[in-house]
C-alpha positions in Angstrom: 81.3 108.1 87.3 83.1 107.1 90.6 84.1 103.3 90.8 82.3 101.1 92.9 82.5 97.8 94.8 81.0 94.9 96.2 82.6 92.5 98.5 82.3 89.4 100.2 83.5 89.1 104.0 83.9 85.2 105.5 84.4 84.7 109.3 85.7 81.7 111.5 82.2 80.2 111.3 82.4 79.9 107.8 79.3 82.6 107.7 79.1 85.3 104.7 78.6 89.1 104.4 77.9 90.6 101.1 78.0 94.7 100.9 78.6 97.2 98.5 80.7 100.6 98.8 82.2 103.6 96.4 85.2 103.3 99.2 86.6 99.8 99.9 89.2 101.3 102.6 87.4 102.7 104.3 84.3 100.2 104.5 86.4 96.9 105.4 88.1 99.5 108.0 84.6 100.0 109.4 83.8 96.4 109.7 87.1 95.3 111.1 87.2 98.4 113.5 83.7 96.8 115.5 82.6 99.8 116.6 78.9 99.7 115.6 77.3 96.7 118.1 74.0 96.9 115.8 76.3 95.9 112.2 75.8 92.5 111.0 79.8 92.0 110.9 80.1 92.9 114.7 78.9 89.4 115.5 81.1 87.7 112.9 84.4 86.2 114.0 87.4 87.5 112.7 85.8 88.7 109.4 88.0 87.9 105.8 87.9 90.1 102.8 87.2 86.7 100.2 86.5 88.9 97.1 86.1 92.3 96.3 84.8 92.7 92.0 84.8 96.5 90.9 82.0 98.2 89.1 81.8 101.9 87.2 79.4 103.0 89.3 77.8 102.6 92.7 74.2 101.9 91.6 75.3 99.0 89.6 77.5 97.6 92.5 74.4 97.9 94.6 71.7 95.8 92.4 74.7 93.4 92.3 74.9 93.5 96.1 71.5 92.8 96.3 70.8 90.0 93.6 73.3 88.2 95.1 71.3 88.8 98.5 68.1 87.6 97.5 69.5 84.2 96.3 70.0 83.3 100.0 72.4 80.3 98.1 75.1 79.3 99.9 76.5 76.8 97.3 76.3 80.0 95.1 78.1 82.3 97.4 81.2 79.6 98.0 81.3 79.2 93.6 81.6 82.8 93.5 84.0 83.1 96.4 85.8 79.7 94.6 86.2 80.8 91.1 87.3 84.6 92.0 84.3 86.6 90.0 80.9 87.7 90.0 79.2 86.4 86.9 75.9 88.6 88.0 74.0 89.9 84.8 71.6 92.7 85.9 
């Protein structure tokens, strides 16, 4: 299986963005590059990589990515970002 990734991105106004990818290079490239006006990072402010956890697979990066969406916790998000891990069982 092909490694996988989810990451967390912080900009200036302290907002998140949570995403999954099987390419980390090449995804943070995308955001930072602000080429797509429709992305949800376009509108972020100097966008920061605050944690990126490895997975074996994309499918299980991607339920992570999305648990962690649907808790809509910021105090959550800032522990996570805080202690360095994703403690996500799925």
């Amino acid at each position: 299986m092909k490694k996988a990734y989810v990451y967390i991105l912080k900009d200036k106004k302290e907002a998140f963005y949570i995403g999954s990818t099987s390419n980390i290079v090449n995804r943070l490239k995308q955001h930072t590059d602000r080429k797509d006006v429709d992305s949800t990072t376009y509108r972020m402010k100097d966008p920061q990589v605050v944690l990126v956890q490895e997975y074996p697979s994309i499918e299980l990066a991607r339920k992570i990515e999305r648990k962690l969406k649907k808790l809509k916790r910021r105090d959550y998000i800032e522990k996570i970002v805080r202690e360095g891990y994703i403690k996500i069982i799925v």
